[in-house]
N, C-alpha and C positions, 0 to 999 in steps of 0.2 A: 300671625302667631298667636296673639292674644283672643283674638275668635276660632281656634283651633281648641284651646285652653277654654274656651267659655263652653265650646259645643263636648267635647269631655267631662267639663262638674256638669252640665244638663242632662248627661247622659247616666254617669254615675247617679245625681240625684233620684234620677227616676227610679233606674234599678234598686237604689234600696228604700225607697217610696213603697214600690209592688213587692218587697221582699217582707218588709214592715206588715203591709194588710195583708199577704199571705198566709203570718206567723199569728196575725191576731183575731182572723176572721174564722171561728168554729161554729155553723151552726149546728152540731150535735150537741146535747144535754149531756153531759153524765153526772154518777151520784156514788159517791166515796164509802162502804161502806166496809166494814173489819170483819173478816174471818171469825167467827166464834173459835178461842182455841188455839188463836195464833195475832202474831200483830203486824199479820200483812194486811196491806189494806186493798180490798177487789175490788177495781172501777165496773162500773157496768152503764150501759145506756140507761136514760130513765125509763125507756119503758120496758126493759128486759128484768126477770127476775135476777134480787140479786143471786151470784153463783159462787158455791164454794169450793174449792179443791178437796182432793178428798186426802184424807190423812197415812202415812206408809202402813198402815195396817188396814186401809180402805180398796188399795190399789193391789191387782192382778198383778202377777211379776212375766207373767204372759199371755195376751188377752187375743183370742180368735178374731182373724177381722170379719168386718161386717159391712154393712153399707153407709157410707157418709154422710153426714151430714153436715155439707158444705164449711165443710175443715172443724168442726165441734162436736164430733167425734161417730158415733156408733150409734146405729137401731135397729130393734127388732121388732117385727111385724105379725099379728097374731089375726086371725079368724074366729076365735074360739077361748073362751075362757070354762075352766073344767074345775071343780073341788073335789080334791083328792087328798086320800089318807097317805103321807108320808112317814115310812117310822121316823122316831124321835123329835117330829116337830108337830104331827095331829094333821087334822085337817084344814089342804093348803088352796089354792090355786093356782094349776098352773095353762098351757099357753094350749095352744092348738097341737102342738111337739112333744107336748108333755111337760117342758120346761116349769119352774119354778119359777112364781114371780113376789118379787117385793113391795116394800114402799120404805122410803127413806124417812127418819124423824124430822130433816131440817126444812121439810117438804109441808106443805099446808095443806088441807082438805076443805076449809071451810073461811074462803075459796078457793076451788084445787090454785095450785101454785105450785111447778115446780121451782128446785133450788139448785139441782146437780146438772150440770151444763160443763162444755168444753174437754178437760181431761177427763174427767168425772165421767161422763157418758164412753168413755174407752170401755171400765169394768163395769158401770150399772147402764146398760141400754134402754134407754127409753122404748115404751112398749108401746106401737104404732097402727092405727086402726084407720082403714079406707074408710069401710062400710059400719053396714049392721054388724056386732060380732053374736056368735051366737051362744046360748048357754047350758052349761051342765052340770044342774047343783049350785048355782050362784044364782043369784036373784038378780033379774035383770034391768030392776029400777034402780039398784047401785051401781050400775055402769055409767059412763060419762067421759066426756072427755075436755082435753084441756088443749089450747093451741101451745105448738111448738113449733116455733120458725115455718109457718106456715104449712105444718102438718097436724093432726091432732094424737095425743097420747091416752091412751086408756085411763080411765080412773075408777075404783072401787071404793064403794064410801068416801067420797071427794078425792081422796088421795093418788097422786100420778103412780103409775104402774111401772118396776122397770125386769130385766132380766140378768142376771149374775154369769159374766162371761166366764168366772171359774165352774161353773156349773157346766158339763161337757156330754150330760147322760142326762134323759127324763127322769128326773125322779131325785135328781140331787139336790142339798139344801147348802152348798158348801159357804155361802154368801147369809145363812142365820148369823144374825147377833154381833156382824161385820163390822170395829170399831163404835160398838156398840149402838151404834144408830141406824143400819139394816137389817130387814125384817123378813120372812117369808109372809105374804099376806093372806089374810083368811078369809072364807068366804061372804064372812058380813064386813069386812073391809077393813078389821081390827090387825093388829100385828100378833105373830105368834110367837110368843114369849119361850116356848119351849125351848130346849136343844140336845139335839140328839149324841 
């Protein structure tokens, strides 16, 4: 009876022994940092940019699907970047489709860095390049690109390149001046301030 009882606490012990180093053994990093705008605070890996959600006037209330990107969200894929005169925004750039394309303000150029990752890539799709892409009215020493989950993303004037799923037609800009930190971009890589 008493060695029935002793092999019971030896066994219990161990289970919560391996229960103990299971709960305290993480070897991933991450890095706490706060929402500009909000006081959620977004974990991210350390070596992921940090990512922000985007704000109820950021987000499509219906967003086209597109292709995955292993569960963080949407992207679009281009051949071709073109400058073209859009009324009420000037001269823009857009895809091989003709699509509009942007750049986000929380986004860095100088080193490209994206920032909008996860929900965010639902309505602004990262703009995704195999190859050579080729050009039209864009100067082709401001292309570039930046890794994203082991694909690479267009940049123009450092800045990551994305597309506006509410944009549904070549030639739409409906994603200008979007919670005021999307842009349609221009062809020497600046944001276009206008609005139509």
């Amino acid at each position: 009876m008493i060695q029935r009882r002793i092999v019971l606490l030896s066994a219990a012990g161990l289970a919560s022994a391996f229960l103990l180093a299971a709960c305290g053994s993480s070897t991933e990093k991450a890095s706490t940092a706060t929402n500009p705008g909000s006081a959620v605070p977004v974990t991210t890996a350390a070596s992921e940019p940090v990512t922000s959600a985007p704000t109820a006037s950021e987000t499509a209330t219906s967003a086209p699907a597109g292709s995955g990107d292993s569960g963080s969200g949407h992207m679009a894929t281009t051949t071709m970047v073109t400058a073209q005169a859009v009324k009420g925004v000037g001269s823009v750039v857009t895809d091989d489709k003709g699509m509009t394309l942007y750049r986000y303000d929380r986004d860095q150029a100088t080193p490209s860095k994206w920032t909008c990752a996860g929900e965010c890539t639902k309505t602004w799709m990262p703009v995704i390049v195999q190859d050579s892409v080729q050009t039209k009215g864009v100067e082709k020493s401001l292309l570039g690109t930046v890794h994203r989950n082991g694909m690479k993303q267009l940049t123009l004037g450092g800045w990551p390149l994305y597309r506006y799923t509410g944009d549904t037609q070549a030639g739409q800009t409906n994603g200008q001046a979007k919670g005021n930190l999307w842009y349609a971009v221009t062809p020497s890589g600046t944001k276009s301030t206008l609005t139509g």
